[in-house]
C-alpha positions in Angstrom: -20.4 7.8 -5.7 -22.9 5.4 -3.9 -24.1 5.3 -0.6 -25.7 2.4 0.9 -28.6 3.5 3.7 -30.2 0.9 6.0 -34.1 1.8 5.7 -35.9 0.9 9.0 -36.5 -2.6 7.7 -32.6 -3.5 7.7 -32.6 -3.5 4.1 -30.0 -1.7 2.4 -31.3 1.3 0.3 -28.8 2.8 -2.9 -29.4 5.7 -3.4 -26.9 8.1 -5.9 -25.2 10.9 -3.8 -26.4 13.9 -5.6 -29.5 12.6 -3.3 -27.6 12.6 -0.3 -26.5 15.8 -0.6 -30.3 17.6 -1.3 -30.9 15.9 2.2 -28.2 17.3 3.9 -25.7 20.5 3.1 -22.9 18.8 3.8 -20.4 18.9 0.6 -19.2 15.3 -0.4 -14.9 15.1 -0.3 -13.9 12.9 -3.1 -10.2 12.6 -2.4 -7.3 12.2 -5.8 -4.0 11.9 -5.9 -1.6 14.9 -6.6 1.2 14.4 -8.2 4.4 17.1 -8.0 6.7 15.8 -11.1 9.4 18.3 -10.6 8.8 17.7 -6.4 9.5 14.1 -6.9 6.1 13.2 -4.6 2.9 12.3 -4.9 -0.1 13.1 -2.2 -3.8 12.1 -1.6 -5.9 15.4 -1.3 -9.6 17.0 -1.2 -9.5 18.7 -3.6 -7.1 20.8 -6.3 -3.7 22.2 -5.2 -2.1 25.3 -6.1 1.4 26.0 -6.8 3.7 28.5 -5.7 7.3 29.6 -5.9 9.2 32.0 -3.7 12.9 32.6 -3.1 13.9 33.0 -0.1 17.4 34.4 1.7 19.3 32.5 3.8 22.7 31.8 5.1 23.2 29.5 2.3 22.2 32.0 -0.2 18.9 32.5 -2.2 17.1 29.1 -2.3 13.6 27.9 -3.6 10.7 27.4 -1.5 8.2 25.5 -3.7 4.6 25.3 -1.9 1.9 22.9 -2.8 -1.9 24.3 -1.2 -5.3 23.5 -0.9 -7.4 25.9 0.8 -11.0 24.8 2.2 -13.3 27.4 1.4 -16.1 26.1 3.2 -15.0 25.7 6.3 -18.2 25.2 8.5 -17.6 21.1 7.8 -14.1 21.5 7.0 -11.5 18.9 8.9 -8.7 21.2 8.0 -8.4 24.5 6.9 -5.9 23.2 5.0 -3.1 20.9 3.4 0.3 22.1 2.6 3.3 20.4 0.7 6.2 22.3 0.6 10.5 21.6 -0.5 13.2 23.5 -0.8 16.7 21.8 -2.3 19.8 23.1 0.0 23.2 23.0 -1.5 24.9 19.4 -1.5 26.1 18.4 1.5 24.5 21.3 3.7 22.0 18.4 5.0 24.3 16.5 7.1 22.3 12.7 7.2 25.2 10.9 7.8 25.1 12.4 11.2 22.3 12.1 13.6 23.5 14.6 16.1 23.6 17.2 13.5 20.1 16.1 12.2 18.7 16.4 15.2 19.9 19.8 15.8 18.6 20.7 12.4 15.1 19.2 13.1 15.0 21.2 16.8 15.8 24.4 15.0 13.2 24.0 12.7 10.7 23.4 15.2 12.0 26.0 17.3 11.8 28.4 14.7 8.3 26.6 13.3 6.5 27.7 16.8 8.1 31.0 17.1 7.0 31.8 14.0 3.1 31.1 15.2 3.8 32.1 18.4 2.6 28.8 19.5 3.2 26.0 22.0 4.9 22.8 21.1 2.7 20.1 22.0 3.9 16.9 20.8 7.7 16.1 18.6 9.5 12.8 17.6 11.9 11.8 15.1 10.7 9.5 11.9 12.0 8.1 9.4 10.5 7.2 6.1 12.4 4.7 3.6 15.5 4.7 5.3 14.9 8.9 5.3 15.6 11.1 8.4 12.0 12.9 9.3 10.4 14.5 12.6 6.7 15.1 13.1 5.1 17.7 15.5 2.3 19.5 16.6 2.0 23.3 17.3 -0.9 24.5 19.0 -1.6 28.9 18.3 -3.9 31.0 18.4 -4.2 30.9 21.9 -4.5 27.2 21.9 -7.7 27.5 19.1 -5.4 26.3 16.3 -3.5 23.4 15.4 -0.4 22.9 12.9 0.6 19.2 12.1 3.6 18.6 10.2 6.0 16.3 9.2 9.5 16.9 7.7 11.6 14.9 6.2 14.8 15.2 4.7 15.9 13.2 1.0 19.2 13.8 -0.3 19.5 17.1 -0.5 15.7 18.4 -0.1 13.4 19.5 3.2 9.7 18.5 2.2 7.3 19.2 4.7 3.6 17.8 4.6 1.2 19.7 7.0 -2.5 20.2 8.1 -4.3 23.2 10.2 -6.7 22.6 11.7 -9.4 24.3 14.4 -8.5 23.3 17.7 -11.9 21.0 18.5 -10.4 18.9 15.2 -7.4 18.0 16.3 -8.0 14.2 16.0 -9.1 14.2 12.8 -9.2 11.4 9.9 -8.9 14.0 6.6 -5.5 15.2 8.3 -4.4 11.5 8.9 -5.2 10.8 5.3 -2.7 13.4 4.0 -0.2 13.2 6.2 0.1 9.4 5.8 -0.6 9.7 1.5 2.9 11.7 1.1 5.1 9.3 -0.9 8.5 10.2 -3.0 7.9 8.9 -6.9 11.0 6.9 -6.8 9.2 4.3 -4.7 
């Protein structure tokens, strides 16, 4: 990667980045694309992404909850502390999207149960949508306000994804977060 530097004359300066980096400790992000197959998605992130697979109980039965994560381990320059994919596939038919009342219940559940689970404070929610999808973004704020949670859910056929950052609280407004949250796209576009 190259990074152009105006010298005090005004004239731009290349210089290679391994450079840039002895002048400064501050670790260069090269963003890829990840690409979940199986998940049916595809996301822009900083760096790799680890896979797990849980089963958890509901009232529905047993259902997988598939988790996409990458964990900053520096986090003295860190955006986020990190980026999370995650989808589970309900039975057919249990996500009602012919019916936006039912939807929206769903989506206020989840949020409900999203900041009790933090024991946070809902700061911001909105419904989305995303190809003719159902969705809902929000922000929790936890920790005693020193942590953020952005996420946003959306609901395909018969799967929940949701794409989410965390954040420290002075990051909030953050570009690396935008990035990520914006990069989520299905692979049948």
């Amino acid at each position: 990667m190259l990074f152009c530097l105006l010298a005090p004359a005004i004239q731009a300066q290349v210089i290679d980045s391994a450079e840039v980096k002895e002048w400064v400790d501050i670790p260069i992000i090269e963003w890829k694309d990840y690409y979940s197959y199986d998940g049916g998605f595809r996301v822009r992130t900083p760096g790799p992404m680890t896979e797990r697979v849980d089963t958890i109980t509901t009232p529905l039965g047993p259902m997988a909850y598939h988790t996409f994560m990458h964990l900053v381990n520096d986090e003295k320059y860190a955006e986020n502390v990190f980026y999370m994919v995650s989808y589970c596939d309900y039975p057919p038919g249990a996500l009602h999207q012919d019916s936006t009342d039912l939807l929206a219940e769903f989506f206020t559940a989840t949020v409900s149960e999203a900041v009790r689970s933090v024991r946070g404070q809902l700061v911001y929610s909105d419904a989305i949508e995303y190809m003719d999808y159902p969705g809902h973004i929000w922000r929790i704020h936890f920790r005693g306000g020193d942590a953020v949670i952005k996420t946003k859910a959306l609901i395909v056929d018969d799967r929940y994804y949701t794409i989410q950052t965390v954040m420290k609280r002075e990051m909030v407004l953050n570009r690396a977060s935008d990035t990520f949250l914006d990069s989520f796209r299905l692979l049948r576009e």
